[in-house]
C-alpha positions as CSV (number, residue, x, y, z in Angstrom):
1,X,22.4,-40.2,-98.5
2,X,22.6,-37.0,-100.3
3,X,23.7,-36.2,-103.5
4,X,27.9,-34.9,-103.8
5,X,28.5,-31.6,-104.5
6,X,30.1,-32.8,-107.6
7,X,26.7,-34.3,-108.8
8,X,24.0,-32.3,-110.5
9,X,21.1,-30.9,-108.2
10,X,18.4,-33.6,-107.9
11,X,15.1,-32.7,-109.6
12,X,12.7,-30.9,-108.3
13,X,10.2,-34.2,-108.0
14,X,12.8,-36.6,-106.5
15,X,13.9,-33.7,-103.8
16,X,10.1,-32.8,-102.9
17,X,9.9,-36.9,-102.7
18,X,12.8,-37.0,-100.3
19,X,11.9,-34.2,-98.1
20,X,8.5,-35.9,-97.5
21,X,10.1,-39.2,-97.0
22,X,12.6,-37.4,-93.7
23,X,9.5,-35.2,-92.2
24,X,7.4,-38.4,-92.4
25,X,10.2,-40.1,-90.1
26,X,10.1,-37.3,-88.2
27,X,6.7,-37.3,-87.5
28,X,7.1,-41.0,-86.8
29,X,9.6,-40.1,-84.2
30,X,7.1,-38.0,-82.8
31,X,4.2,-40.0,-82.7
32,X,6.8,-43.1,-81.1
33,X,7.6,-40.4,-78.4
34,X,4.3,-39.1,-77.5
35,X,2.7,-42.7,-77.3
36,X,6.0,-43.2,-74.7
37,X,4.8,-40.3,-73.4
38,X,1.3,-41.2,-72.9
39,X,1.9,-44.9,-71.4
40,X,4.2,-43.4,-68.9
41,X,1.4,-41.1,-67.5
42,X,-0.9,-44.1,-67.6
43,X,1.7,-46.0,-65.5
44,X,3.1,-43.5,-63.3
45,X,0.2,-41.0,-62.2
46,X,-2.7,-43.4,-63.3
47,X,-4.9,-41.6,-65.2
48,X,-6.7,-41.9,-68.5
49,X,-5.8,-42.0,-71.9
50,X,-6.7,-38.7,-73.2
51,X,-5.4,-37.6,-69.9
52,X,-2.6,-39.0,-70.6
53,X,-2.9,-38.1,-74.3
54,X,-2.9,-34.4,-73.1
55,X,-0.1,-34.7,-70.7
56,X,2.0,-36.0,-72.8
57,X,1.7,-33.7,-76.1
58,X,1.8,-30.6,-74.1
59,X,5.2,-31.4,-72.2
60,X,6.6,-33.1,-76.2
61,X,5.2,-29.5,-77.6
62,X,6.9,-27.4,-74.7
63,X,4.1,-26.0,-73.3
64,X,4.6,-27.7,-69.9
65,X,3.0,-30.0,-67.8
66,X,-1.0,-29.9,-67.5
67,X,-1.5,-32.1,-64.7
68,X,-1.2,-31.1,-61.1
69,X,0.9,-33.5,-59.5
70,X,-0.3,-31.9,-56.2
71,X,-3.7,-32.9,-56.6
72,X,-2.4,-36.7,-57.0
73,X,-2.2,-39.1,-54.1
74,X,1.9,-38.1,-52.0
75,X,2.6,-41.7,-53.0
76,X,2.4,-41.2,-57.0
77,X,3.9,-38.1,-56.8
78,X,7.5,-38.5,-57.2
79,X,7.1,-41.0,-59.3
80,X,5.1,-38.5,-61.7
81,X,7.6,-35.7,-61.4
82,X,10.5,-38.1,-61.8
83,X,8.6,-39.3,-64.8
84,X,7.7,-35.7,-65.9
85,X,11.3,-34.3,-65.8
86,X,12.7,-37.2,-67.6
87,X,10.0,-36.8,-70.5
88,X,10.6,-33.3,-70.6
89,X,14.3,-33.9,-71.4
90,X,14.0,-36.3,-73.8
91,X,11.2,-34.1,-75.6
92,X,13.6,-31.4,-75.7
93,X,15.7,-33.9,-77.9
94,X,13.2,-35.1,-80.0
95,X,12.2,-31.7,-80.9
96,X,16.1,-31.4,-82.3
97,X,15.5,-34.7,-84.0
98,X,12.4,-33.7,-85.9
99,X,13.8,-30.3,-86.8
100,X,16.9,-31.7,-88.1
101,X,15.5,-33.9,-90.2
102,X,12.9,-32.0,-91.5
103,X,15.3,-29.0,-92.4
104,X,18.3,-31.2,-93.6
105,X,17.0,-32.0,-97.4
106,X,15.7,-28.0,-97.6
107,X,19.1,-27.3,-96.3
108,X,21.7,-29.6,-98.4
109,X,19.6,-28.2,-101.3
110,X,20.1,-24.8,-100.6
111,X,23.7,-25.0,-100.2
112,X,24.0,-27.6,-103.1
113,X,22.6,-25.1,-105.6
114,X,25.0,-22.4,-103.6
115,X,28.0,-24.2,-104.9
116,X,26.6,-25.1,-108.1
117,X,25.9,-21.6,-108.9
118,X,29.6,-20.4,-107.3
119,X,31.3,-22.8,-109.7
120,X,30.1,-21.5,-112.8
C-alpha cells in the first residue's frame, strides 16, 4: 500500500497523485452514505428529496436533525427516530472513515521523511 520505511520517499507528483486518489474514495464514501441517508428519509418520514437531501447532509455533517419528527404523522414517528439515531451513528463512523483516509497519505509521509531524516 505504502512505501517501506526502507524505500526512498515517493516523489512529490506520485504522493500528491495518491492523496487525491484516498480523499476521492473518501468523498465517495460520503456521497454513498448521504444518498443512504437521503432514501431512508424518503422511506421512513416520506418527504421529498431535497428534504430529504437536507436531512440527511445535516445529521452526516453533525449538525443534527432538521426535521421535526413531532410535526410528522404518530405513526411515522418512530420509525423516523429509529431511522434518525441509527444514521446518526453510522455518520459518526463515516466521518472517521473519511478522515482517516484523507490524513493517512499526509501522515505516512510525514513520518516516512521523519525516519529518513533520523537515519542519516
Amino acid at each position: 500500500m505504502f512505501e517501506h520505511k526502507s524505500e526512498p520517499l515517493l516523489p512529490r507528483r506520485h504522493f500528491v497523485l495518491r492523496a487525491l486518489r484516498y480523499a476521492a474514495f473518501a468523498a465517495l464514501v460520503i456521497g454513498i452514505s448521504l444518498f443512504l441517508g437521503m432514501v431512508g428519509y424518503r422511506v421512513y418520514a416520506g418527504i421529498g428529496w431535497i428534504e430529504s437531501f437536507y436531512n440527511a447532509s445535516m445529521i452526516l455533517t453533525g449538525m443534527g436533525p432538521g426535521l421535526d419528527i413531532e410535526a410528522l404523522p404518530l405513526e411515522k414517528q418512530a420509525g423516523v427516530q429509529l431511522f434518525a439515531g441509527l444514521y446518526a451513528l453510522y455518520s459518526g463512523v463515516v466521518f472517521l472513515v473519511a478522515s482517516s483516509l484523507i490524513l493517512s497519505p499526509l501522515l505516512h509521509r510525514f513520518f516516512h521523511k521523519m525516519h529518513l531524516e533520523i537515519q542519516e
